[in-house]
C-alpha positions as CSV (number, residue, x, y, z in Angstrom):
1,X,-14.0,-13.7,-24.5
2,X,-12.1,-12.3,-21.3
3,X,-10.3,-9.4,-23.4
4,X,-13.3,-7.4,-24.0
5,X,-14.2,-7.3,-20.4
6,X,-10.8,-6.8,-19.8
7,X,-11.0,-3.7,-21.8
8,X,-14.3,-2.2,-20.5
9,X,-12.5,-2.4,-16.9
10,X,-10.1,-0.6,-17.7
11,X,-11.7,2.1,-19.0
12,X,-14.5,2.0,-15.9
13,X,-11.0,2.5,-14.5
14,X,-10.1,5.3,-15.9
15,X,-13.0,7.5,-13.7
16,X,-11.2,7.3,-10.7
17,X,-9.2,10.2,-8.9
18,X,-5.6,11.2,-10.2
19,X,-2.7,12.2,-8.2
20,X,-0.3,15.0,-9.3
21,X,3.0,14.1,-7.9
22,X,4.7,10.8,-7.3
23,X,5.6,12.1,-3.8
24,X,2.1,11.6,-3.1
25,X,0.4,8.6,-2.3
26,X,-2.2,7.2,-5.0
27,X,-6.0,8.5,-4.5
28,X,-8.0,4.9,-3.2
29,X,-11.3,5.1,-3.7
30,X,-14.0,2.3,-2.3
31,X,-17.2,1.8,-3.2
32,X,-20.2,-0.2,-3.1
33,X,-20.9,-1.2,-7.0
34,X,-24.3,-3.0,-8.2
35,X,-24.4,-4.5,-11.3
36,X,-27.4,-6.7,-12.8
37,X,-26.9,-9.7,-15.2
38,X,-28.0,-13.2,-16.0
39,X,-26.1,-16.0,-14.4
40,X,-24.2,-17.8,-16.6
41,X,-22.4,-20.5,-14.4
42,X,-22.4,-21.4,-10.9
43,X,-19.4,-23.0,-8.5
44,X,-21.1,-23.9,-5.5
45,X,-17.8,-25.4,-4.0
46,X,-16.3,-21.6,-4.4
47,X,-19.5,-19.6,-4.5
48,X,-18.2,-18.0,-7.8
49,X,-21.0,-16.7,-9.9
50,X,-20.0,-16.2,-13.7
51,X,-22.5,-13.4,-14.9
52,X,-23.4,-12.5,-18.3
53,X,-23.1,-8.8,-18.9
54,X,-24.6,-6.4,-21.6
55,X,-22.6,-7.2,-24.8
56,X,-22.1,-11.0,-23.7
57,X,-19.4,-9.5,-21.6
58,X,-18.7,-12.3,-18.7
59,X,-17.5,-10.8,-14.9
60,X,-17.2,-13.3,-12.2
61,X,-18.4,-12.6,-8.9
62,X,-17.6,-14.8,-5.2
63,X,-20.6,-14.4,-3.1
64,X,-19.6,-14.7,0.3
65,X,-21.2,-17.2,2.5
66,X,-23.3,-14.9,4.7
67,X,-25.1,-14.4,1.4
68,X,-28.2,-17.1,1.9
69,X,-29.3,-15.9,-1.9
70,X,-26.7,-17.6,-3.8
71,X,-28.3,-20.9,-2.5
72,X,-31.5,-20.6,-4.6
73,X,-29.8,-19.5,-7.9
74,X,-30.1,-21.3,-11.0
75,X,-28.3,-20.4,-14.4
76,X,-30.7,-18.3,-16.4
77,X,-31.4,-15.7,-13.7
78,X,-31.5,-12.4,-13.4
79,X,-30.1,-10.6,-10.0
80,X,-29.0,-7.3,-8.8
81,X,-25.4,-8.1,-7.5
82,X,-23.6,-5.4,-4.9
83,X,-20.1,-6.0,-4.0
84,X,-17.2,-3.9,-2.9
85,X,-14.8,-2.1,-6.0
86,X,-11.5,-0.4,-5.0
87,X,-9.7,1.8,-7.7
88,X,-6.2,3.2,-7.3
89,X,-5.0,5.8,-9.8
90,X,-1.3,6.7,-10.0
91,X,1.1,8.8,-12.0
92,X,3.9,6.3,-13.2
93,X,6.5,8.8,-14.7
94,X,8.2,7.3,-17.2
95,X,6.2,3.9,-16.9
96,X,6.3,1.6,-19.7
97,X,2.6,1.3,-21.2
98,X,1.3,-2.3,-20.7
99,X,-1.8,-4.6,-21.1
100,X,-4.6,-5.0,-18.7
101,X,-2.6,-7.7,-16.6
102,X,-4.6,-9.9,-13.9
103,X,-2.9,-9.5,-10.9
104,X,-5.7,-11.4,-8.4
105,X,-3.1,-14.4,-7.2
106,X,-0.7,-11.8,-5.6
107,X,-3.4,-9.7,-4.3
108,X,-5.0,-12.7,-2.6
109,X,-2.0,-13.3,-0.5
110,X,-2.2,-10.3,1.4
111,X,-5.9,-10.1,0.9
112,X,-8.2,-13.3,1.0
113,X,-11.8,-11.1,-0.2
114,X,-10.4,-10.4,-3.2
115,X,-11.8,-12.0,-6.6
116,X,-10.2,-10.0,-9.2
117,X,-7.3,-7.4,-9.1
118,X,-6.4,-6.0,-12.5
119,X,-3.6,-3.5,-13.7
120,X,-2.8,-1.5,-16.4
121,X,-0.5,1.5,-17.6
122,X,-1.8,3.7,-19.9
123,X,-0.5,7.4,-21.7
124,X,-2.6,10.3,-20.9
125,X,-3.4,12.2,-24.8
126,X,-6.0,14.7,-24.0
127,X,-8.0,16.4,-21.1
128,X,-10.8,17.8,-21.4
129,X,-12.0,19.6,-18.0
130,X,-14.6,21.2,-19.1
131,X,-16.4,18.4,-21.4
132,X,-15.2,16.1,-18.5
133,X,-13.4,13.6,-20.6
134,X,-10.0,11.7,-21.1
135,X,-8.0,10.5,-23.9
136,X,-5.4,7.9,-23.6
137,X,-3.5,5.6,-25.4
138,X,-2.8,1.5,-24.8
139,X,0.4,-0.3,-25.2
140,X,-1.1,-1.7,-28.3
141,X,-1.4,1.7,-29.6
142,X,-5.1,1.6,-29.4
143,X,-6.7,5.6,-29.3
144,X,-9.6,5.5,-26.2
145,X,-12.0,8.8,-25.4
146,X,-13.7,8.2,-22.2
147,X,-16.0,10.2,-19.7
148,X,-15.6,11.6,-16.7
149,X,-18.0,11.7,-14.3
150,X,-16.2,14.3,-12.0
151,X,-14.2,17.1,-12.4
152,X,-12.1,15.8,-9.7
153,X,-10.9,13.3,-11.3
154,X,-8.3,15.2,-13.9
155,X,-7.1,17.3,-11.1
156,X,-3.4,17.0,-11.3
157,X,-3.6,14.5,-14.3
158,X,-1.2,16.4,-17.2
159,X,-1.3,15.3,-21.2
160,X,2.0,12.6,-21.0
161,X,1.1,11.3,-18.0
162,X,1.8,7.5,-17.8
163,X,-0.9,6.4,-15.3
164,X,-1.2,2.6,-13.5
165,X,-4.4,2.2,-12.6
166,X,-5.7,-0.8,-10.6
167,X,-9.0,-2.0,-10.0
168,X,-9.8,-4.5,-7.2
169,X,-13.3,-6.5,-6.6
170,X,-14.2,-8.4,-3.3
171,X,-17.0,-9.9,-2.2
172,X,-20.3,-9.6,-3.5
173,X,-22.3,-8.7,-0.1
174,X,-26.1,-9.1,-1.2
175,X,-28.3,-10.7,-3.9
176,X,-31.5,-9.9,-5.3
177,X,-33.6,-10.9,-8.0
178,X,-33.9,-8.3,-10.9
179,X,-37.3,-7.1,-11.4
C-alpha cells in the first residue's frame, strides 16, 4: 500500500529545480503545500493523521499542537490540510540508481518537525524544454514521463544525469474542513 505513494512522491519530486554542476550546492526549495483527503486514522498520542488520498493512496500527516482543529476530527472527514514541503534536487554523477528509500529517522535527529524525508536516485532519459517535460528511468528499470511545471526546472539538467532527489514534509500548520 505504501509503494504507490512512494512512487507518486517521487515523481511530485521530480518538479523541483536542477543544479548543473556538483560544485554547486543543491537548489532547496520550501513551500507551503495543501492537500485535501478523508481521514483515515487518527493518533492522538502523536497527532499523526493518516489521510486517504485520490487512488486510495495513504500520506500521513503530524499536526502540530498549536493546531486546535485536529481535536474535533473524526475518521471519515474531509479537510484541507497545509503543511510545509522541502525538495532538494541534485546532480549525483555517477550515482548508482536506487529505490524511493525513507530516510525520516535520520532526518529527525537533526530536525524534530520532520514527518517524512524520502530519497531517491534516478537517470535523466529525455528533456523536453519546450513541452516542459522529463523522462527518467528507476533502478527497477521502470520508463516514467513527467511534467514540468516550470521551465526552470531543466536548466542545467543534461540527458545521463543521475539525479538524488529528496523530498521532506514537516508539520501540518492549519486544518480546515473541505467544503
Amino acid at each position: 500500500m505504501l509503494r504507490p505513494a512512494l512512487s507518486v512522491l517521487l515523481i511530485t519530486l521530480m518538479a523541483s529545480p536542477v543544479i548543473q554542476a556538483q560544485a554547486k550546492p543543491p537548489n532547496v526549495v520550501t513551500k507551503e503545500s495543501t492537500i485535501t483527503a478523508t481521514v483515515d486514522r487518527i493518533d492522538d498520542s502523536s497527532r499523526v493523521l493518516r489521510l486517504r488520498l485520490p487512488e486510495n493512496l495513504l500520506q500521513s500527516v503530524y499536526v502540530d499542537p498549536s493546531v486546535k482543529a485536529f481535536d474535533d476530527l473524526k475518521v471519515g472527514d474531509r479537510i484541507t490540510v497545509r503543511y510545509a514541503e522541502s525538495v532538494v534536487v541534485q546532480v549525483r554523477r555517477g550515482a548508482q540508481l536506487s529505490d524511493t528509500r525513507d530516510v525520516t529517522a535520520e532526518a529527525q535527529k537533526t530536525n524534530n518537525q520532520v514527518i517524512q524525508q524520502l530519497k531517491a536516485v534516478v537517470k535523466i532519459e529525455g528533456i523536453d524544454s519546450q513541452g516542459l517535460s522529463i523522462e527518467y528511468r528507476t533502478e527497477g528499470g521502470q520508463k516514467v514521463l513527467h511534467p514540468v511545471a516550470d521551465k526552470r526546472l531543466l536548466e542545467g539538467l543534461r540527458v545521463g544525469d543521475q539525479i538524488e532527489v529528496t523530498l521532506t514534509r514537516e508539520r501540518a500548520t492549519s486544518i480546515e474542513r473541505a467544503r
